[in-house]
N, C-alpha and C positions, 0 to 999 in steps of 0.2 A: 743503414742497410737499405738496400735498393730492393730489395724482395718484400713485399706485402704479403701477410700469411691469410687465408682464408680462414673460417670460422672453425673449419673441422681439421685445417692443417695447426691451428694453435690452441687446438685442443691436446692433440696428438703431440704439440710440443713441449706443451705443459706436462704433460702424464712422463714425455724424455727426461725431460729436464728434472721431475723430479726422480725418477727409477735411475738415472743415469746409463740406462745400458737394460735392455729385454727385446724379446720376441714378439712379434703380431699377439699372441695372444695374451702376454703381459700388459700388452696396452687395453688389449679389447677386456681384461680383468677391471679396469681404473676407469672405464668408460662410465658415463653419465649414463649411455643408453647401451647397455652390455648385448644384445639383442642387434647392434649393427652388425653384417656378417661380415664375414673375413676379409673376404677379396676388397670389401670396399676399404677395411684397413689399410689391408699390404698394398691397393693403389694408391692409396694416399702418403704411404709412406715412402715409396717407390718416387712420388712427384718431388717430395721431399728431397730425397736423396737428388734427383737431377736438378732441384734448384740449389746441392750442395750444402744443405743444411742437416742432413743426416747422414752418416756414415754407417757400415756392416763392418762385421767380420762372419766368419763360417765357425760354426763350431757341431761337429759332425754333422747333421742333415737339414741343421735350422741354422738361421741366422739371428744374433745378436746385435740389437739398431741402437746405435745411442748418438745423441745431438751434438753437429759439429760445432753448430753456433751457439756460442754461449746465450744465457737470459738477458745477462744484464746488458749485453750486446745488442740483441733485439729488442729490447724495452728503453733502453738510448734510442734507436731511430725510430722508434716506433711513435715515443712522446715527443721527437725532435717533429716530426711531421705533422702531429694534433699541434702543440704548441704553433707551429707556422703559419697550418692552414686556419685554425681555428682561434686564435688569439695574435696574430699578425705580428709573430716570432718572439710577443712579449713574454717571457717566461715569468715575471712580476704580474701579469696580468693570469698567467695559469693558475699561479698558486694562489692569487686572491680566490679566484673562481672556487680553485679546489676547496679552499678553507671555508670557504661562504658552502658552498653545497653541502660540506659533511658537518657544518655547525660547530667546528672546531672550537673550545674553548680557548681563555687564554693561556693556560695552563699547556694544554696540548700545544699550542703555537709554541711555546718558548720551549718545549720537548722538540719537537718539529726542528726550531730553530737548531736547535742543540745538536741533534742528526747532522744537520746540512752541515753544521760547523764542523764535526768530528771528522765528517766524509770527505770535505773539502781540504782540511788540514792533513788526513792521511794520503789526497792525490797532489799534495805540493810537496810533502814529506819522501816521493818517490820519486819527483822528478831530479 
């Protein structure tokens, strides 16, 4: 993804992503700081939509915003970009990192392992 989300625009994508689909104030309900006011929502949502990443429909006098980009969609380029800049495209070098910071046991590694496996087998299984 060639669009970088600001801190309040992936806030706001978090809250889409999981409601799937609400109004300005369904969002400003899920807010961390419920107390932001409106307008600065609906411009943020607004930015949103022209960087194509959110969609409307009308339904009588409001509208209904839900995310056109998927998660997992954004969270691929997102960590394709840390991993790049930040571990110099090693992805064997991210996930050391990752394991070593969260103190991962061995236990949890070979769970971990077992995900990647499962994940990786069901997108060869599609192709």
């Amino acid at each position: 993804m060639t669009n970088r989300l600001t801190k309040a625009e992936e806030e706001i994508m978090l809250i889409l992503w999981n409601l799937q689909e609400g109004t300005i104030r369904d969002i400003m309900s899920q807010l961390d700081t419920p107390d932001t006011p409106y307008t600065t929502i609906s411009t943020v949502v607004r930015v949103l939509e022209k960087k194509g990443i959110v969609g409307h429909r009308a339904v009588g006098t409001t509208y209904l915003y839900r995310p056109i980009l998927p998660k997992k969609e954004y969270l691929k380029g997102h960590l394709s970009g840390i991993v790049s800049n930040y571990f110099d495209g090693s992805s064997s070098r991210f996930a050391a990192f990752f394991a070593k910071e969260n103190d991962l046991k061995l236990g949890e590694l070979r769970e971990l392992l077992g995900e990647i496996g499962d994940e990786l087998k069901g997108t060869y299984e599609n192709e």
